[in-house]
RODO-2510 file (C-alpha; in nm, 4 decimals, decimal comma):
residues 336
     n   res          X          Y          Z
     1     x    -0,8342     1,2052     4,7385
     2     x    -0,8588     1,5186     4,5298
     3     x    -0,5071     1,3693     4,2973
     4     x    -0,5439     1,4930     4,0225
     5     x    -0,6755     1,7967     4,0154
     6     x    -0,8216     2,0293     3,7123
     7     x    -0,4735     1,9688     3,5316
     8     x    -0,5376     1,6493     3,5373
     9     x    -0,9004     1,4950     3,5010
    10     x    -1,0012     1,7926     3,3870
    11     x    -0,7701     1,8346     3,0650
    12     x    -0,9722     1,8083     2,8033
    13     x    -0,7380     1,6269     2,5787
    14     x    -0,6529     1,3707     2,7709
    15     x    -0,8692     1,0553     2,6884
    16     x    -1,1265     0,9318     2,9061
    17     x    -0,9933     0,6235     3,0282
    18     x    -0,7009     0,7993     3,1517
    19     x    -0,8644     1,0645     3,2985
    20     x    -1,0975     0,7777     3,4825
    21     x    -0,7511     0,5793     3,6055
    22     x    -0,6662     0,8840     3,7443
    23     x    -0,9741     0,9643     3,9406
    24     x    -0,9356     0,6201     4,0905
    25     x    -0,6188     0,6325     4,2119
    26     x    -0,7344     0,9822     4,3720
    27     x    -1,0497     0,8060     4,5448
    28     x    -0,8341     0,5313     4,6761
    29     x    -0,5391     0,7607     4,7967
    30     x    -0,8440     0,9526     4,9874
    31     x    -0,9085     0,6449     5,1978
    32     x    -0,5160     0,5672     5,2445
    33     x    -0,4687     0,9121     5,3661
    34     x    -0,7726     0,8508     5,6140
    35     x    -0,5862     0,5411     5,7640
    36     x    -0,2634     0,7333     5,7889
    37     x    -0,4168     1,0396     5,9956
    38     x    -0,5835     0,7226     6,2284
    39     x    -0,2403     0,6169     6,3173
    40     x    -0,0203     0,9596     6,3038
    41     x     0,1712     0,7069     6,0557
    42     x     0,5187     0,9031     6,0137
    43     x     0,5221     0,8971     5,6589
    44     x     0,6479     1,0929     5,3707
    45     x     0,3466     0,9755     5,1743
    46     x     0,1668     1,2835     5,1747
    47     x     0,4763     1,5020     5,0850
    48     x     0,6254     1,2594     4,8189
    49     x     0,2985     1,1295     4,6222
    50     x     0,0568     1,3922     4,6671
    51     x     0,2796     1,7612     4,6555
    52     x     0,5264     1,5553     4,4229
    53     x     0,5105     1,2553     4,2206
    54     x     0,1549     1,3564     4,1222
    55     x     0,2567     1,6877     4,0424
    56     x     0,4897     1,5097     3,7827
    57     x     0,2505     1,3594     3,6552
    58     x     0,0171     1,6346     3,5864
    59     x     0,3115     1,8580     3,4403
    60     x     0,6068     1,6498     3,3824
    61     x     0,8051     1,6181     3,0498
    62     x     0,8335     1,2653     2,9171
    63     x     1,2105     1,2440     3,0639
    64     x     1,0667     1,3873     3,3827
    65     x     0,8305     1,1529     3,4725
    66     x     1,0387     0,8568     3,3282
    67     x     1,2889     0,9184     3,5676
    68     x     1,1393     0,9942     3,8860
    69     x     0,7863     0,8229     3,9141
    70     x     0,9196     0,4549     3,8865
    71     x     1,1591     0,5631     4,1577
    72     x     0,8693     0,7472     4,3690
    73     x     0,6353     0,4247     4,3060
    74     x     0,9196     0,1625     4,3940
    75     x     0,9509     0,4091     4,7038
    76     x     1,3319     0,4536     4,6199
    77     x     1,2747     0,8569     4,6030
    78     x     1,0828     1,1235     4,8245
    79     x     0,9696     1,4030     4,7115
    80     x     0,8160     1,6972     4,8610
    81     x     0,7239     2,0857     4,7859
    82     x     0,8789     2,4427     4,9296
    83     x     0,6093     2,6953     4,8649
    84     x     0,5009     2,8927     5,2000
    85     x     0,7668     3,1526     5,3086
    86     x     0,8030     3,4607     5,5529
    87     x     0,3892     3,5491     5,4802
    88     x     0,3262     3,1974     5,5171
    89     x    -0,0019     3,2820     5,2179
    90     x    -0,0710     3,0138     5,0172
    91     x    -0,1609     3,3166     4,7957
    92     x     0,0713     3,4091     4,4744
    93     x     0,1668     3,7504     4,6136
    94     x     0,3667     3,5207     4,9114
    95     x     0,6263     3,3553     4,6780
    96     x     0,9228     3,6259     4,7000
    97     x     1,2662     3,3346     4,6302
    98     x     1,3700     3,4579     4,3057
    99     x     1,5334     3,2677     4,0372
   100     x     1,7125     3,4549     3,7557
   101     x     1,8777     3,3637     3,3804
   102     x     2,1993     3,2702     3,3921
   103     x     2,3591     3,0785     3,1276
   104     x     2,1449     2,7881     3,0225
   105     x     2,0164     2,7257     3,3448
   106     x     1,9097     2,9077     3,6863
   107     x     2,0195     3,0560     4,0020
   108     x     1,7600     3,0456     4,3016
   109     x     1,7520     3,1966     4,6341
   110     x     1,5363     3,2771     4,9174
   111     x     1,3866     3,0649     5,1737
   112     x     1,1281     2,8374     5,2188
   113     x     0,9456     2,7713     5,5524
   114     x     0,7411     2,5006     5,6844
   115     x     0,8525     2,2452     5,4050
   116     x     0,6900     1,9415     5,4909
   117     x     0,9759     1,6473     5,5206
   118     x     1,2727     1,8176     5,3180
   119     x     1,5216     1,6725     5,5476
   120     x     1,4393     1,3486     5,3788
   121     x     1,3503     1,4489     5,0662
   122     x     1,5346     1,3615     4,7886
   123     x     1,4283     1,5746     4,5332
   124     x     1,2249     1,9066     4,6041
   125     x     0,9898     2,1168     4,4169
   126     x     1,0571     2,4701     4,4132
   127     x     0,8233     2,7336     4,3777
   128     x     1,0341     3,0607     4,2612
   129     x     0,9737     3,3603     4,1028
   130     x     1,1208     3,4147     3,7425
   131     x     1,0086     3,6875     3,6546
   132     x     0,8047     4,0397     3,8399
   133     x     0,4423     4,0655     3,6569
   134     x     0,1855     4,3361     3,7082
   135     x    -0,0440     3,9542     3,8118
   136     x     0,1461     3,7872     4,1317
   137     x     0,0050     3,5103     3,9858
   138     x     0,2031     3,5094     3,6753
   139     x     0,6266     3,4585     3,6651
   140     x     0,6409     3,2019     3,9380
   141     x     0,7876     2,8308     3,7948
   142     x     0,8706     2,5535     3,9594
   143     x     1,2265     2,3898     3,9429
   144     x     1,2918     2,0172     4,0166
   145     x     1,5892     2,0325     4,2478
   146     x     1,7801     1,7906     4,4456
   147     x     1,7840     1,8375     4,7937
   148     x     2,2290     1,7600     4,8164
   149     x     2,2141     2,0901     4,5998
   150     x     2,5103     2,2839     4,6869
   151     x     2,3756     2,6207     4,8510
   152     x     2,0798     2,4494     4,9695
   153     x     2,0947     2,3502     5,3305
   154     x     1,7652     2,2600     5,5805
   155     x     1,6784     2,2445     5,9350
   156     x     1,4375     2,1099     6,1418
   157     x     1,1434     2,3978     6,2886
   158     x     0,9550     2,3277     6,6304
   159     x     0,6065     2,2379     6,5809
   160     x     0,3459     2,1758     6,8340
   161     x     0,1828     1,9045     6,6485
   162     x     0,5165     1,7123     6,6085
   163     x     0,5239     1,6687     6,2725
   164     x     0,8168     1,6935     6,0435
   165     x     0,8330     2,0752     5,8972
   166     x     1,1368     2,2042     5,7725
   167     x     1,3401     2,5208     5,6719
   168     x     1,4708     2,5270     5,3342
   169     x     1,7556     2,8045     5,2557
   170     x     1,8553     2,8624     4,8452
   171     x     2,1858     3,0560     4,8274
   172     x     2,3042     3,0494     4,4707
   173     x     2,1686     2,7208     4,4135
   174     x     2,1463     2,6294     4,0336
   175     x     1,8929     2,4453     3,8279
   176     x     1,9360     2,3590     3,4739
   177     x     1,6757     2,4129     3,1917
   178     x     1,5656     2,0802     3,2155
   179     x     1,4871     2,1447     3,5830
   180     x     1,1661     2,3444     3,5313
   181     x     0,8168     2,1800     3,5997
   182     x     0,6074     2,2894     3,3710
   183     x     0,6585     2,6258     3,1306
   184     x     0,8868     2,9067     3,2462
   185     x     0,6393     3,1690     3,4622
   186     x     0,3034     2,9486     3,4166
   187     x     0,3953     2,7611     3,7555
   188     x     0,1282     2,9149     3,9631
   189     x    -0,1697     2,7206     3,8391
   190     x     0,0227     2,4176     3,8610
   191     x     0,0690     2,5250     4,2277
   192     x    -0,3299     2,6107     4,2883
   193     x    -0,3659     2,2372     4,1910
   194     x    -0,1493     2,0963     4,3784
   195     x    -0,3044     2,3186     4,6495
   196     x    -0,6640     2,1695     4,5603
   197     x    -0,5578     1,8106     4,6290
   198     x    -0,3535     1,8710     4,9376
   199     x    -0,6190     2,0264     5,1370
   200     x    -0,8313     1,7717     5,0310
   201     x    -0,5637     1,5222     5,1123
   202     x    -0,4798     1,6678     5,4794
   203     x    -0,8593     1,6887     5,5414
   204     x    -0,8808     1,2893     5,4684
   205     x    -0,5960     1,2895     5,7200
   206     x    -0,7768     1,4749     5,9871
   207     x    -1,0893     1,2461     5,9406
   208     x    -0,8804     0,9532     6,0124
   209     x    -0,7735     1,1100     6,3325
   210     x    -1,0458     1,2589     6,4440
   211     x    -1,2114     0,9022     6,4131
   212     x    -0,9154     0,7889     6,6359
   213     x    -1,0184     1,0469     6,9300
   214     x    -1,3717     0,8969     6,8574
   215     x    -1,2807     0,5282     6,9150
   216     x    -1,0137     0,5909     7,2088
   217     x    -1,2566     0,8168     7,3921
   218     x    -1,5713     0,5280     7,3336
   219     x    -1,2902     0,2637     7,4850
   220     x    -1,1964     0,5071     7,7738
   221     x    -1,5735     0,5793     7,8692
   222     x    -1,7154     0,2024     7,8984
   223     x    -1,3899     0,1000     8,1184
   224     x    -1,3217     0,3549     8,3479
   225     x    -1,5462     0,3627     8,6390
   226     x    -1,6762     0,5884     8,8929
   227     x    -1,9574     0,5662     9,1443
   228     x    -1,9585     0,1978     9,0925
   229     x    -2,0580     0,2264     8,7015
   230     x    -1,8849     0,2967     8,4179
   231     x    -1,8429     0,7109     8,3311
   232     x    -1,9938     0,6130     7,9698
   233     x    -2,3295     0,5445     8,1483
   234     x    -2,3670     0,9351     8,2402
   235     x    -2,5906     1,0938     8,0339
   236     x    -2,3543     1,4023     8,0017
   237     x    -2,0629     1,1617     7,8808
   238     x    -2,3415     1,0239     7,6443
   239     x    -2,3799     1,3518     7,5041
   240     x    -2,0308     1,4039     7,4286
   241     x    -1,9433     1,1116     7,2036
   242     x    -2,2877     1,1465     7,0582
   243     x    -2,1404     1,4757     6,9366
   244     x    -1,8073     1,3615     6,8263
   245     x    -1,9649     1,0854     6,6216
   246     x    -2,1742     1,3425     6,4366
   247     x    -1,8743     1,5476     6,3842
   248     x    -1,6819     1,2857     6,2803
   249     x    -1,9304     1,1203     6,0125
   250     x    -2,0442     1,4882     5,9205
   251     x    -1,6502     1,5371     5,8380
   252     x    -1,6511     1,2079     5,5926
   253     x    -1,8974     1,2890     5,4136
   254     x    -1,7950     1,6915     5,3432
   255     x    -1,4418     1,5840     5,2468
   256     x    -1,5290     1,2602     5,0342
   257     x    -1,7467     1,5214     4,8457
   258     x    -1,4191     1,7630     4,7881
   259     x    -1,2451     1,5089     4,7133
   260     x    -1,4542     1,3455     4,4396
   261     x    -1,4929     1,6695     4,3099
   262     x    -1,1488     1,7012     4,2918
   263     x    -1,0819     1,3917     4,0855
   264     x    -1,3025     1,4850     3,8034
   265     x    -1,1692     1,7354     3,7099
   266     x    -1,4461     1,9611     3,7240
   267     x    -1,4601     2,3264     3,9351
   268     x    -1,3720     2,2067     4,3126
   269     x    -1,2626     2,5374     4,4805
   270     x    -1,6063     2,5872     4,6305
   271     x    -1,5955     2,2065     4,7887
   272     x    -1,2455     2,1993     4,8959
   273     x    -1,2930     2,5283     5,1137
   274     x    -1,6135     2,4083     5,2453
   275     x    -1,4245     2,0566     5,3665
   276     x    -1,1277     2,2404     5,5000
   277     x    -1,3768     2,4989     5,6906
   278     x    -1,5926     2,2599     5,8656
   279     x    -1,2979     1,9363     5,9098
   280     x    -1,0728     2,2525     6,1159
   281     x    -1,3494     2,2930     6,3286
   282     x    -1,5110     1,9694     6,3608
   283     x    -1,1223     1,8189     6,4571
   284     x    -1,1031     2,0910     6,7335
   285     x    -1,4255     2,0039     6,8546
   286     x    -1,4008     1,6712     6,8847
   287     x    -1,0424     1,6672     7,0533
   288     x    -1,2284     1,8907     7,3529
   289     x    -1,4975     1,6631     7,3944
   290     x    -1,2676     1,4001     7,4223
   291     x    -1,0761     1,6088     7,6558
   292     x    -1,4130     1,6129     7,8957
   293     x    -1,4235     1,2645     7,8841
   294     x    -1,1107     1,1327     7,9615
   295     x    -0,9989     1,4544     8,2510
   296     x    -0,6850     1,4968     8,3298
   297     x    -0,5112     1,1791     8,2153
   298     x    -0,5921     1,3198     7,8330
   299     x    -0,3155     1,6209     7,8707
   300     x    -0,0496     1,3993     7,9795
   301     x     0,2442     1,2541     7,7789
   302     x     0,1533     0,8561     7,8004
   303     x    -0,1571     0,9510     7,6695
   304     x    -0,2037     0,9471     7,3075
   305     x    -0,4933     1,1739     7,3046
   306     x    -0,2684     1,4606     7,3033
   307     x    -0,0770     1,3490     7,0258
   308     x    -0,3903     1,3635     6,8076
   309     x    -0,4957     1,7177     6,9817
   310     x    -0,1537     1,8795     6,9419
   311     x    -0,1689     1,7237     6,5587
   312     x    -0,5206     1,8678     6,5619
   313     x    -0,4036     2,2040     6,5545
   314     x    -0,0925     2,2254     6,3644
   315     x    -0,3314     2,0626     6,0706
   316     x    -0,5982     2,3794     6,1436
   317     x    -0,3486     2,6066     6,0600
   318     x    -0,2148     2,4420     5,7319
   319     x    -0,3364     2,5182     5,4197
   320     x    -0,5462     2,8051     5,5801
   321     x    -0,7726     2,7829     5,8984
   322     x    -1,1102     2,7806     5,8942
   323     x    -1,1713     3,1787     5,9122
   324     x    -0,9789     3,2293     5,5604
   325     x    -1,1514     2,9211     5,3836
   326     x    -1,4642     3,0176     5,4727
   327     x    -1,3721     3,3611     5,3276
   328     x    -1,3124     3,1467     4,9914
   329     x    -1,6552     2,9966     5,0520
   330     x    -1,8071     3,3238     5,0234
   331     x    -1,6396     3,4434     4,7494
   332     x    -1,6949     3,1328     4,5740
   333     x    -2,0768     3,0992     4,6459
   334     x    -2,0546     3,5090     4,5127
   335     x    -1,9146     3,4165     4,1700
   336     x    -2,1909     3,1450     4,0763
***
């Protein structure tokens, strides 16, 4: 998956056998994340290695990362990131919780929305803004801060898809120096990283589910009958998982691309928004086919199929849906 990022594989300084380590974990955590989308797996995986630990590594002091990636890797800390707020843009201008000088450390407030397992998070990353530039982009950092803060409190927002998002509330919480993730104000490139992989890291996610629709729907069709033959034998039904197969293959291959990209370190923006443009999509499509196929037993609650469909969509919307990525597309394509 895309781990690293262009902080990562793609700093020039860092030697090449490192930089090649890296892009293998980042392939290999692309076909985890795959398996983990099959199976709806609730896990903090996504929220404590990709948004965090490898975000340490990228930016991380040496005291940073010595203290909290043995603990992420022996799974005795979770991690996760507070970016989106009120806006809910992924963009710089959305990032209004402020954190100001005082003393040697930091006071932070504001609140962060759809925070993707805080309640079990033991140490988030918060994206603040230190400082008001002419650039959005410039005077946001990002503060290490544990989640039994005092002035920090979270609870639990509805979400169709049933996963585990979370609103995070600063009042007056403080972070020392040593708190900051990378240099004061030079967070938000950090945070477009970080942004790079986890698209690419949902969209390996989606792939694994929409593969699950694929095989649950091919099971469904050769054993339920009607007219005395199995419904898989209609030519119609045919047509369908034809379809979904496509999709679903078509999806692979757009988002192993991104991510590859991703983990060398070279320019990626152009591949991520193409994967996250067509994987929306293709997911949504192939939930409705599979929808057609199995009737009315699909929408009902002992029926995983709507787990995956529900899931479906609150993924679409993550990250940015398919109309705003392929907005990046075009601006991308524009620029070369």
């Amino acid at each position: 998956m895309a781990a690293d990022g262009q902080l990562g594989m793609g700093q020039p300084g860092l030697p090449r056998a490192v930089r090649r380590y890296r892009g293998a974990i980042s392939w290999t955590l692309s076909v985890l994340l795959e398996e983990t989308g099959r199976y709806l797996a609730p896990s903090p995986l996504f929220s404590t290695v990709v948004l965090g630990g490898l975000t340490v590594l990228d930016a991380g002091t040496d005291a940073q990362k010595d203290d909290i990636l043995p603990r992420v890797c022996s799974g005795d800390l979770t991690m996760t990131m507070a970016l989106t707020e009120q806006s809910t843009s992924y963009e710089s201008w959305g990032v209004e919780t402020s954190a100001r000088r005082e003393g040697d450390g930091y006071v932070i407030d504001g609140v962060k929305l759809f925070v993707p397992d805080a309640q079990a998070a033991d140490l988030l990353l918060v994206v603040a803004r230190t400082s008001a530039e002419d650039d959005p982009g410039r005077g946001i950092t990002v503060f290490l801060v544990p989640s039994n803060s005092p002035g920090l409190t979270v609870a639990p927002l509805d979400s169709m898809g049933s996963d585990r998002q979370y609103r995070v509330t600063l009042e007056g919480v403080t972070a020392p120096a040593e708190a900051v993730l990378g240099g004061i104000g030079e967070g938000w490139a950090m945070v477009s990283r970080v942004l790079q992989r986890a698209i690419a890291g949902q969209c390996s996610e989606m792939v694994g589910g929409a593969g699950a629709v694929l095989d649950m729907t091919i099971e469904y069709v050769t054993q339920r009958t009607q007219f005395g033959r199995p419904i898989g034998s209609f030519q119609a039904v045919q047509h369908y998982c034809a379809n979904m197969a496509t999709d679903v293959e078509g999806s692979r291959n757009v988002v192993r691309k991104a991510a590859w990209q991703v983990a060398e370190g070279g320019p990626a923006d152009l591949e991520v928004s193409m994967a996250k443009a067509w994987v929306n999509d293709a997911y949504q499509r192939i939930c409705n086919a599979a929808h057609q196929c199995h009737g009315a037993i699909g929408f009902t609650k002992e029926h995983d199929l709507q787990l995956f469909t529900r899931r479906a969509k609150a993924m679409e919307l993550a990250y940015g849906d398919a109309h705003y990525h392929r907005e990046l597309v075009l601006q991308n394509l524009d620029s070369e």
